[in-house]
PyMOL commands that place a pseudoatom at each C-alpha (Angstrom):
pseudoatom trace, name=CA, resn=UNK, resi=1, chain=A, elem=C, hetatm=0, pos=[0.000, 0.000, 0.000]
pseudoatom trace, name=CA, resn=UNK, resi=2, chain=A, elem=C, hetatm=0, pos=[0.937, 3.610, -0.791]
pseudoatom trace, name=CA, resn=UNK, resi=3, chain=A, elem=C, hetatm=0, pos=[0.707, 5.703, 2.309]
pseudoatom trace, name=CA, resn=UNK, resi=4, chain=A, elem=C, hetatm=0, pos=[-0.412, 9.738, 1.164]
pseudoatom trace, name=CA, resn=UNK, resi=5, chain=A, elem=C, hetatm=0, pos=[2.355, 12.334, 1.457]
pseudoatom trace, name=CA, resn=UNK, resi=6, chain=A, elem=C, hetatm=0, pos=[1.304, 15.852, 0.994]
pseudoatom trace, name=CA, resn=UNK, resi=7, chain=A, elem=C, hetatm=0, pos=[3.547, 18.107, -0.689]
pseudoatom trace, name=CA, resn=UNK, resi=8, chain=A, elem=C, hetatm=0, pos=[6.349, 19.955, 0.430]
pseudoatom trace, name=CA, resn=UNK, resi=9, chain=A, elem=C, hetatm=0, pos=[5.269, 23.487, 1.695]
pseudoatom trace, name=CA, resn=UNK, resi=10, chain=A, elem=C, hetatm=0, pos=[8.674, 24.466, 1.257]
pseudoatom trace, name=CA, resn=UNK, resi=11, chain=A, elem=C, hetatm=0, pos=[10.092, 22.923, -1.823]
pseudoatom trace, name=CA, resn=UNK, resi=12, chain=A, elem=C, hetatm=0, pos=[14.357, 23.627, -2.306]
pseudoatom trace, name=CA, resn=UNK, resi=13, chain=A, elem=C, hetatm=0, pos=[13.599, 24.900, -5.847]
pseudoatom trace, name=CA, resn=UNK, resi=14, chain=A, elem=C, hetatm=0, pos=[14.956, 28.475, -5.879]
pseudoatom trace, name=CA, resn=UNK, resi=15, chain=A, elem=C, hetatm=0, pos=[12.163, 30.826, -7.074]
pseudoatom trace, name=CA, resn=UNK, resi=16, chain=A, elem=C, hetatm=0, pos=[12.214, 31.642, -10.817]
pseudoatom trace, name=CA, resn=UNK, resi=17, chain=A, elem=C, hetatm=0, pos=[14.559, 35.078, -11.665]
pseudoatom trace, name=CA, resn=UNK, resi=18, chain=A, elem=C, hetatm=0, pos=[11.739, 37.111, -12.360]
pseudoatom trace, name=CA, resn=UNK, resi=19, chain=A, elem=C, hetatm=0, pos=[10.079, 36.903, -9.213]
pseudoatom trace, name=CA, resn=UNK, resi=20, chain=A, elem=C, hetatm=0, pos=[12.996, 37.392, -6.745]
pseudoatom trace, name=CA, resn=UNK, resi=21, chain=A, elem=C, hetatm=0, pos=[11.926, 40.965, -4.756]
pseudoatom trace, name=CA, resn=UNK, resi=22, chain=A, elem=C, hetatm=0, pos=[14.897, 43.378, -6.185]
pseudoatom trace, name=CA, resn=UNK, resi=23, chain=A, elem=C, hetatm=0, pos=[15.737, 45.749, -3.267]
pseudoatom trace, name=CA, resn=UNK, resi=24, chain=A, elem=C, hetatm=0, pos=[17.717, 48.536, -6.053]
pseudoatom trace, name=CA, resn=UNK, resi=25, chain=A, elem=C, hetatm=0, pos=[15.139, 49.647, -7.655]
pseudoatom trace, name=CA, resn=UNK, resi=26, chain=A, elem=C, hetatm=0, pos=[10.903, 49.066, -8.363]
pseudoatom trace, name=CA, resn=UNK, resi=27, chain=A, elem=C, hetatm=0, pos=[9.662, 47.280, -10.683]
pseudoatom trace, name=CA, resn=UNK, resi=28, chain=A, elem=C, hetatm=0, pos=[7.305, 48.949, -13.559]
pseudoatom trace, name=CA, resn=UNK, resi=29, chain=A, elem=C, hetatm=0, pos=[4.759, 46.997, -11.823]
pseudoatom trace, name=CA, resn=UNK, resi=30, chain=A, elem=C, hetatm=0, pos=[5.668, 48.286, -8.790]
pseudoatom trace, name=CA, resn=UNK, resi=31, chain=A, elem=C, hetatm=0, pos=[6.058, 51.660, -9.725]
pseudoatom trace, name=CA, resn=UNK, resi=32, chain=A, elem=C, hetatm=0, pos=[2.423, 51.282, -11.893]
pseudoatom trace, name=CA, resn=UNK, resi=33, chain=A, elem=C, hetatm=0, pos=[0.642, 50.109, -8.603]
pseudoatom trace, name=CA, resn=UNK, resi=34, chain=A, elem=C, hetatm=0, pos=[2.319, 52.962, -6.690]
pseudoatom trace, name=CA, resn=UNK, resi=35, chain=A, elem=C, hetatm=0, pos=[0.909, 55.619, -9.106]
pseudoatom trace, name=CA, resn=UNK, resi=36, chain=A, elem=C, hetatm=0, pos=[-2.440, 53.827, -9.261]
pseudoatom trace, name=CA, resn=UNK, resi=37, chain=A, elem=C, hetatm=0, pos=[-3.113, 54.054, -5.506]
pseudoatom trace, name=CA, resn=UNK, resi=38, chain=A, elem=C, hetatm=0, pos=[-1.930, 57.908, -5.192]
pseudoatom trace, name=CA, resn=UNK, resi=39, chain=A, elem=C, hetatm=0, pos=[-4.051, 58.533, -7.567]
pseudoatom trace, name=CA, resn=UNK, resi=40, chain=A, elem=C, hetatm=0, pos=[-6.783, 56.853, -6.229]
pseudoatom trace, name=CA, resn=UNK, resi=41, chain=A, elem=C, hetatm=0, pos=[-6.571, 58.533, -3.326]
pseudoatom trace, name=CA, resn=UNK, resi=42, chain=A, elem=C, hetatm=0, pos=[-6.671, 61.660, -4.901]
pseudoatom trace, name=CA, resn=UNK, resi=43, chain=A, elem=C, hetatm=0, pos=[-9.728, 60.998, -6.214]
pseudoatom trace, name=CA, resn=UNK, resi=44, chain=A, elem=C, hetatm=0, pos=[-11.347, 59.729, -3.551]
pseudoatom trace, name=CA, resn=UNK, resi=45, chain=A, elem=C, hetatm=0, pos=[-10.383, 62.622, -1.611]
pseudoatom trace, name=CA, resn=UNK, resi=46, chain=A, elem=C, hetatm=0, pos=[-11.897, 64.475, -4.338]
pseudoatom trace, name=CA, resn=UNK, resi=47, chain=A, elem=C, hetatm=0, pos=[-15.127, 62.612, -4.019]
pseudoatom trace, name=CA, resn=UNK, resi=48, chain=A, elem=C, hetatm=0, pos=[-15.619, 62.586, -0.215]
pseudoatom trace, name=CA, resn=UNK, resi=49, chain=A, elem=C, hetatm=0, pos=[-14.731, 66.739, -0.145]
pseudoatom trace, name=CA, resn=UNK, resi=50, chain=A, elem=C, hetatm=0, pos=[-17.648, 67.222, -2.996]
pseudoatom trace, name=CA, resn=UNK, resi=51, chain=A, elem=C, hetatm=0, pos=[-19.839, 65.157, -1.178]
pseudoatom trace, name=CA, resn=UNK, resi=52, chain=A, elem=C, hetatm=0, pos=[-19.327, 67.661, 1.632]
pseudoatom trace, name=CA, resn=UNK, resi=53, chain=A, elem=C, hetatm=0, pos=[-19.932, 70.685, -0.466]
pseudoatom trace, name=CA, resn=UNK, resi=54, chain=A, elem=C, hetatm=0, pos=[-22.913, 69.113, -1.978]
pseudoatom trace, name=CA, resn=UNK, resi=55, chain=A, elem=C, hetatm=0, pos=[-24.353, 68.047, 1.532]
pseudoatom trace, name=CA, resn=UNK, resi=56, chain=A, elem=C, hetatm=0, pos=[-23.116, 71.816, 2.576]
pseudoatom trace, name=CA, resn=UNK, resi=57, chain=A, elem=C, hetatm=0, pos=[-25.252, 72.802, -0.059]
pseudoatom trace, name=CA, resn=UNK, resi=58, chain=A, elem=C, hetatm=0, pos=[-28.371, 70.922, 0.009]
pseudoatom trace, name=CA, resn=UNK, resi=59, chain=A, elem=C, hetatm=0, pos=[-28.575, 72.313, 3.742]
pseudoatom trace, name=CA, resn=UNK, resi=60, chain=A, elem=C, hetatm=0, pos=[-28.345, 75.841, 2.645]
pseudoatom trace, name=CA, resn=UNK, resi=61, chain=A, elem=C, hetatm=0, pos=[-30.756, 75.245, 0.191]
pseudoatom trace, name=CA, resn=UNK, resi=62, chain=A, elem=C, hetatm=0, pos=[-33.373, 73.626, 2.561]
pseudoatom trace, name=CA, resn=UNK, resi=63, chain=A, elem=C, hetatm=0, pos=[-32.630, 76.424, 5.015]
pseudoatom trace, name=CA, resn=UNK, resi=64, chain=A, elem=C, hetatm=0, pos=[-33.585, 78.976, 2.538]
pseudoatom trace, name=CA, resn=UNK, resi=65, chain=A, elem=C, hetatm=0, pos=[-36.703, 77.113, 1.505]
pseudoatom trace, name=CA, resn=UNK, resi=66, chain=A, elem=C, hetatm=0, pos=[-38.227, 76.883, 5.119]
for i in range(1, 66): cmd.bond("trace and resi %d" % i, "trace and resi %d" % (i + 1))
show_as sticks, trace
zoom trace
């Protein structure tokens, strides 16, 4: 009888050269998600200080009404 051996977690093959973490300089994808998320924030900043204004807004314009 065969008796079940899971795999090695930790196999001893050295990780392919394109994926070793290069500590002199990003990657383009690196640098690419970097951009992305300021960005994003930007915008998002963006959307939560116009949904002030338009909140700001609305209130002044119920205020006015009665």
């Amino acid at each position: 009888m065969h008796q079940y051996r899971p795999p090695n977690p930790n196999p001893s093959y050295p990780p392919p050269s394109q994926f070793v973490a290069s500590q002199q300089q990003p990657s383009s994808l690196e640098e690419s998600l970097q951009k992305f998320m300021q960005v994003t924030g930007q915008a998002i900043q963006e959307v939560k200080n116009s949904t002030v204004q338009n909140t700001q807004a609305i209130v002044k314009s119920e205020h006015q009404m009665g």
